[in-house]
C-alpha beads as a LAMMPS data file, in Angstrom:
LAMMPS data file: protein, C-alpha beads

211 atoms
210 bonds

1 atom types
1 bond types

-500.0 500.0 xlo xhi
-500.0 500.0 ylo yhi
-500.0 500.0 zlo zhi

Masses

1 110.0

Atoms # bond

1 1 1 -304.232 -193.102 -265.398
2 1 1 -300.357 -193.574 -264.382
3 1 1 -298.507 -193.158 -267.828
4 1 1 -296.908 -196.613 -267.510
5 1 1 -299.780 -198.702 -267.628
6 1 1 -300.980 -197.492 -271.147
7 1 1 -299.422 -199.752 -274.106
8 1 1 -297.040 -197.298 -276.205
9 1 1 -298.213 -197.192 -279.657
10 1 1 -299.408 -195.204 -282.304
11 1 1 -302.765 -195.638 -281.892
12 1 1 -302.818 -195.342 -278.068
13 1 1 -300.850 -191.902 -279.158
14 1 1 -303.500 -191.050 -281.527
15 1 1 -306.391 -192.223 -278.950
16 1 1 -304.774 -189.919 -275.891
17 1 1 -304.054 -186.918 -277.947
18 1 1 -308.520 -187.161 -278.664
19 1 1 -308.639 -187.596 -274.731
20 1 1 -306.674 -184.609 -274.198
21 1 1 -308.421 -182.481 -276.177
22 1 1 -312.333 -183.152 -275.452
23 1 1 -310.998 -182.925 -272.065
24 1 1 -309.876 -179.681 -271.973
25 1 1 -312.771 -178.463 -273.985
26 1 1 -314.932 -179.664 -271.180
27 1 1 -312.348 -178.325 -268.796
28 1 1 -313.233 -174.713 -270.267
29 1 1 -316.942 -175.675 -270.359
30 1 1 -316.766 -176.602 -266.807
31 1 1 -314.932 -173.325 -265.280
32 1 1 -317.220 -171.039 -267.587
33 1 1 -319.953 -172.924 -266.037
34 1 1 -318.459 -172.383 -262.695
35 1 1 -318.009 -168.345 -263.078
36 1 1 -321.423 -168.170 -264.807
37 1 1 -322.705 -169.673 -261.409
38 1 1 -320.862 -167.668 -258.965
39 1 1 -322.151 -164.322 -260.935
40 1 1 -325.523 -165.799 -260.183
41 1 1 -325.189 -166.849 -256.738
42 1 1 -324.022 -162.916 -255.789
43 1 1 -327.173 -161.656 -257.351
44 1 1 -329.258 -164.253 -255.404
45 1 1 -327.369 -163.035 -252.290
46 1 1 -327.908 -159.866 -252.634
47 1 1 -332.063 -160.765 -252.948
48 1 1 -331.808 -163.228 -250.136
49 1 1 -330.409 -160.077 -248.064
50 1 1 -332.948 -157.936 -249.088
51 1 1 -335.708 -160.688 -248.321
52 1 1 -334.282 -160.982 -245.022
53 1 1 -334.537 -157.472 -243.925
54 1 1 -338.110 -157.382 -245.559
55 1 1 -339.072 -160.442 -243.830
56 1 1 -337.591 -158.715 -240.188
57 1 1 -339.322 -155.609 -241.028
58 1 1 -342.815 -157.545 -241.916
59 1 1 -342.739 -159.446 -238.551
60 1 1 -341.863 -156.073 -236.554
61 1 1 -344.743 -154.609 -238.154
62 1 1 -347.426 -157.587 -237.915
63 1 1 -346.146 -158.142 -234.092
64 1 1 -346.713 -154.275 -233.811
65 1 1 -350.167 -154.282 -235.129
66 1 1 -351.432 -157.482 -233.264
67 1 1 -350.115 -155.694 -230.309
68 1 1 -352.699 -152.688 -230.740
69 1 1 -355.623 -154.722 -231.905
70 1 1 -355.291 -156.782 -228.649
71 1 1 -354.976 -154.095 -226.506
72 1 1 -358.025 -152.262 -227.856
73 1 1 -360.026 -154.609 -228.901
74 1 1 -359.088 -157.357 -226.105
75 1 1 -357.549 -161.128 -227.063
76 1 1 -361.090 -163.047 -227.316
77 1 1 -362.048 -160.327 -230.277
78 1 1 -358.470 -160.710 -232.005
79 1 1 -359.069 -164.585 -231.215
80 1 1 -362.309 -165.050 -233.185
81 1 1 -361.347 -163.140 -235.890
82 1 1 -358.309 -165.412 -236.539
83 1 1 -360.867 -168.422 -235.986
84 1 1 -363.224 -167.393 -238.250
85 1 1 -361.192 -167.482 -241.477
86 1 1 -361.940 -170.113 -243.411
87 1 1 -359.380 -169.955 -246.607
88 1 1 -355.809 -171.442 -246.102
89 1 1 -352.972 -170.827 -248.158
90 1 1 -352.299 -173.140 -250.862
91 1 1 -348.468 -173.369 -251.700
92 1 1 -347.268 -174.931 -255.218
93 1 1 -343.885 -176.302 -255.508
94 1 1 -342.489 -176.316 -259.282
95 1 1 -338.975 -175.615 -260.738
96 1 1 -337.351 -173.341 -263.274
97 1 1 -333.952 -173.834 -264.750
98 1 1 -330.558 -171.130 -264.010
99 1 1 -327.753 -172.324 -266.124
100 1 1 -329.104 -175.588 -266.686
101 1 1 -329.754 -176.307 -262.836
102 1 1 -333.277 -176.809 -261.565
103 1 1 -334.109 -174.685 -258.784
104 1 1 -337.573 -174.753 -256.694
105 1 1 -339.956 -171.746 -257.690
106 1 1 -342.930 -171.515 -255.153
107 1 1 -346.127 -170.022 -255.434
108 1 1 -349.289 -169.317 -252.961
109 1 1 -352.570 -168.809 -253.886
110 1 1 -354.948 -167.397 -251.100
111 1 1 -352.389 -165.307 -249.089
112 1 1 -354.440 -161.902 -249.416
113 1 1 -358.061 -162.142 -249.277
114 1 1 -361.294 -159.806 -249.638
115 1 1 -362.522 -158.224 -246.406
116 1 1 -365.852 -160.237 -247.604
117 1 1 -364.007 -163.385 -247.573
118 1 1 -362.506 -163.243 -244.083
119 1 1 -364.998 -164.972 -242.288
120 1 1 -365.768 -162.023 -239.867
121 1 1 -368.058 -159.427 -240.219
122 1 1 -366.669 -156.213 -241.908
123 1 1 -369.061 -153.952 -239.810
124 1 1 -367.815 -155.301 -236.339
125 1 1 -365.018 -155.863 -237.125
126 1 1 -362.664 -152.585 -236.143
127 1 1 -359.502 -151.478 -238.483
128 1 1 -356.766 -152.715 -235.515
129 1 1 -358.050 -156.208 -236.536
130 1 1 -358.117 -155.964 -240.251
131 1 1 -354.731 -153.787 -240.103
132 1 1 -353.013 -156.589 -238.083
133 1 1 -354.517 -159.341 -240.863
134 1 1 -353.112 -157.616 -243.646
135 1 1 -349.591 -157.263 -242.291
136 1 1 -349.891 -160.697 -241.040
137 1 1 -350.644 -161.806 -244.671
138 1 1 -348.336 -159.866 -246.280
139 1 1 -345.324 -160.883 -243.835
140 1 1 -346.658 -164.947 -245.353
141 1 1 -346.336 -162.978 -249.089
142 1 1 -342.895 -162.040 -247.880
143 1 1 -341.953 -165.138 -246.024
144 1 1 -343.344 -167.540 -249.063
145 1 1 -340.841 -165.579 -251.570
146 1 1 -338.043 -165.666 -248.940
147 1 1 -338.463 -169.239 -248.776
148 1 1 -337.750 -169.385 -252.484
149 1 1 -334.715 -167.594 -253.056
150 1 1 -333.030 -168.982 -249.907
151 1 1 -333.902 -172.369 -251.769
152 1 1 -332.103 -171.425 -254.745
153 1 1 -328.942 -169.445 -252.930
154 1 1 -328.727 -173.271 -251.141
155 1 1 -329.032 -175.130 -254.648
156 1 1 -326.758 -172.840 -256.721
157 1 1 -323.952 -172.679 -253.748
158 1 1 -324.553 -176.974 -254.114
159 1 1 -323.619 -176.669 -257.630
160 1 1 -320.864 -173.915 -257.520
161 1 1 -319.335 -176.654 -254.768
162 1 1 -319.980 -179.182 -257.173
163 1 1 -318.412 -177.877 -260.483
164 1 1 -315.655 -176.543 -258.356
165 1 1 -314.550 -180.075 -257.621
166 1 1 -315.012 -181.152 -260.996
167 1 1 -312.906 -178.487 -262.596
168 1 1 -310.068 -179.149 -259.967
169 1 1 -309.968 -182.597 -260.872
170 1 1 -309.382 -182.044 -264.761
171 1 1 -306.974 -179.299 -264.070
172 1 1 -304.684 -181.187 -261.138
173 1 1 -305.724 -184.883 -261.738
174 1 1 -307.331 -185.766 -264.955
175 1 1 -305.502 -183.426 -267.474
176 1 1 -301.917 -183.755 -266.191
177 1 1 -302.189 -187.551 -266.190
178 1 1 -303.161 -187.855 -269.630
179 1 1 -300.598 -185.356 -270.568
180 1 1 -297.610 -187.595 -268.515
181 1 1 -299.048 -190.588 -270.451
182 1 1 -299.142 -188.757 -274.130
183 1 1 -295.445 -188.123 -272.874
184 1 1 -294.418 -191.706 -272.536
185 1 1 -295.659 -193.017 -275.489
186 1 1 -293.785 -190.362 -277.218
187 1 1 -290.895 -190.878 -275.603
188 1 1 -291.202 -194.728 -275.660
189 1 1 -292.317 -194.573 -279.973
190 1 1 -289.101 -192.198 -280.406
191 1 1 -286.745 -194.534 -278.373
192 1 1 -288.326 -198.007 -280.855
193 1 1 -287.844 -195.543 -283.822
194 1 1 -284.077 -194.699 -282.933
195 1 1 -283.598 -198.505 -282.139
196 1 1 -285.049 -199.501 -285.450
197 1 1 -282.726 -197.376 -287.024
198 1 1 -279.308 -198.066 -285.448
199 1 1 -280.740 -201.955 -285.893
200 1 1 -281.244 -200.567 -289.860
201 1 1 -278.475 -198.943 -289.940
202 1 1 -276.579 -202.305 -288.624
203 1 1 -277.912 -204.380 -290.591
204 1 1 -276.570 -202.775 -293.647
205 1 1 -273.597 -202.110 -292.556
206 1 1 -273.056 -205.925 -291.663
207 1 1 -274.478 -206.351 -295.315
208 1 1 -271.752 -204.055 -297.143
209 1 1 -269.087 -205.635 -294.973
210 1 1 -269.979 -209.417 -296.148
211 1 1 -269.830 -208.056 -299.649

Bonds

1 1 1 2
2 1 2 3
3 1 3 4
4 1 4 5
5 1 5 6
6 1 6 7
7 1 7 8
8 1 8 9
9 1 9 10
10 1 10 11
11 1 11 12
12 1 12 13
13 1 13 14
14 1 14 15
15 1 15 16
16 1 16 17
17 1 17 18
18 1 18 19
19 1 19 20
20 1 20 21
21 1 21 22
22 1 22 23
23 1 23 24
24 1 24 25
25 1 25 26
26 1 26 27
27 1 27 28
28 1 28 29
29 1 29 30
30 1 30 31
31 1 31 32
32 1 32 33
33 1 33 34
34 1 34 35
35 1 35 36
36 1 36 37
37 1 37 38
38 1 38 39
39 1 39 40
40 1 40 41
41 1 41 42
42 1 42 43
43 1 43 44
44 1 44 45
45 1 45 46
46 1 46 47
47 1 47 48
48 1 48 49
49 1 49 50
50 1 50 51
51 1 51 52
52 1 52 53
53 1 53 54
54 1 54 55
55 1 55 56
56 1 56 57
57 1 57 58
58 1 58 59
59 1 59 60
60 1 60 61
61 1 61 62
62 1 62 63
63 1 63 64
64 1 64 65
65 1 65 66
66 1 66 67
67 1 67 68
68 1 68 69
69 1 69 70
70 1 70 71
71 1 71 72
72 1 72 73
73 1 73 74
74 1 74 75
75 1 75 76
76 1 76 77
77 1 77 78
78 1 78 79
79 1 79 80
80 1 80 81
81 1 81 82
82 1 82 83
83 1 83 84
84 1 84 85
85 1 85 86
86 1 86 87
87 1 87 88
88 1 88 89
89 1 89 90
90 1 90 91
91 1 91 92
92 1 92 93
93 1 93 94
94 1 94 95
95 1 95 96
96 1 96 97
97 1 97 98
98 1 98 99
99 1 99 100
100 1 100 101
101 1 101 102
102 1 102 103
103 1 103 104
104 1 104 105
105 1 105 106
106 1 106 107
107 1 107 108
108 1 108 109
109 1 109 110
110 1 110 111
111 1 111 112
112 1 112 113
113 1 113 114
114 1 114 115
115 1 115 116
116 1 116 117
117 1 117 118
118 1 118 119
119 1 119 120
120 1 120 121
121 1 121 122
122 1 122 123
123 1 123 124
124 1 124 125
125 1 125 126
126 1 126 127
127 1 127 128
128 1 128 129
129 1 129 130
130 1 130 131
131 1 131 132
132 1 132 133
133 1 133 134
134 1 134 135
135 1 135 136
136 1 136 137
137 1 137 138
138 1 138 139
139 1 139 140
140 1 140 141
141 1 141 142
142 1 142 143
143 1 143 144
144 1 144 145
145 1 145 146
146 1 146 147
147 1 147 148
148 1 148 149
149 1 149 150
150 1 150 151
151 1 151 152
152 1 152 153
153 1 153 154
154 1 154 155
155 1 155 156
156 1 156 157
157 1 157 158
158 1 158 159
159 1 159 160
160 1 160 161
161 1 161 162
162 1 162 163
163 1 163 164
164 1 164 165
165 1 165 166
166 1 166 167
167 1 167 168
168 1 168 169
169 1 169 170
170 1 170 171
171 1 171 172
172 1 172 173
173 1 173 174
174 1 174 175
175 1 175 176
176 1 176 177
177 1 177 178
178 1 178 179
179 1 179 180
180 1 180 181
181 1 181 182
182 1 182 183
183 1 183 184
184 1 184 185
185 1 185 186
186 1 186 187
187 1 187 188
188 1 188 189
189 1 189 190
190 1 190 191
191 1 191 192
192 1 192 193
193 1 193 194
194 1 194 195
195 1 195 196
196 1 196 197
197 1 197 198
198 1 198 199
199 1 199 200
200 1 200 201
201 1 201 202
202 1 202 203
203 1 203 204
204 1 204 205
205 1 205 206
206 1 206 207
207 1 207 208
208 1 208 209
209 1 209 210
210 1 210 211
């Protein structure tokens, strides 16, 4: 808003010093908004680091035990196995809320299952096989939760970006305009009023004089 297009009056006045103030209320709103996010984005971090090394250390360990079973048990025995499960993991999508912002919270059902459930046969079945299926299912466990908290470090940097903009443009912009144009139409309403009055003052003085 450039200060001299507004119409200087009293109730422009009135109407800019109500501007002024909701807008720096939502100014402070705004940057406590903006800190309140940044706190949580460094605590995500810090879990999206941790993920990340547990998600390293999973694979390591799963490519490890595949390894063994394949060089004991040979690749056509570590092949079937695989081929023979029949349950897939089912992975729900929903959201939860951080400071008001929706963030994606996933879920899998069907990530560990029974030895009964595999699909193989427990008895000929040796422990290199089973040993590399459970660190293959928990690396998915750890990769699934990964997936979710590198969601939300994405979504809540988004926002922090976001807000960040928003606060700079009340602060630089927004604010400082409306604060020129409350300026004006002060200065303008004083310079009518001090007219008015040497005009008054005039006028009586040109009414004495004819007396």
């Amino acid at each position: 808003m450039a200060a001299h297009d507004v119409t200087p009056n009293r109730s422009v006045l009135l109407d800019l010093k109500r501007r002024i103030k909701l807008t720096k209320s939502g100014y402070k709103i705004l940057k406590m908004k903006r800190d309140g996010l940044i706190i949580e984005f460094f605590e995500v971090l810090e879990k999206a680091r941790k993920m990340r090394e547990g998600v390293s250390a999973d694979y390591d360990v799963a490519m490890e035990k595949i390894t063994i079973a394949r060089a004991v048990e040979g690749e056509i025995a570590v092949r079937s196995a695989a081929y023979a499960l029949k349950a897939d993991p089912q992975v729900k999508l929903s959201s939860k809320s951080i400071m008001g912002m929706m963030v994606p919270k996933v879920e899998a059902d069907w990530v560990h299952t029974n030895m009964t459930e595999k699909g193989y046969g427990v008895i000929s079945t040796s422990p290199y096989i089973e040993g590399a299926s459970n660190a293959f299912e928990k690396l998915l466990d750890t990769i699934i939760r990964a997936a979710e908290v590198e969601t939300t470090m994405k979504k809540l940097l988004d926002e922090i970006e976001k807000t960040k903009r928003r606060v700079n443009a009340l602060e630089y912009k927004i604010i400082p305009e409306l604060q020129e144009a409350e300026r004006f139409v002060k200065f303008s309403l004083e310079e009518m009023d001090r007219e008015n009055t040497t005009r008054l003052k005039h006028l009586k003085s040109k009414g004495a004089a004819e007396e």
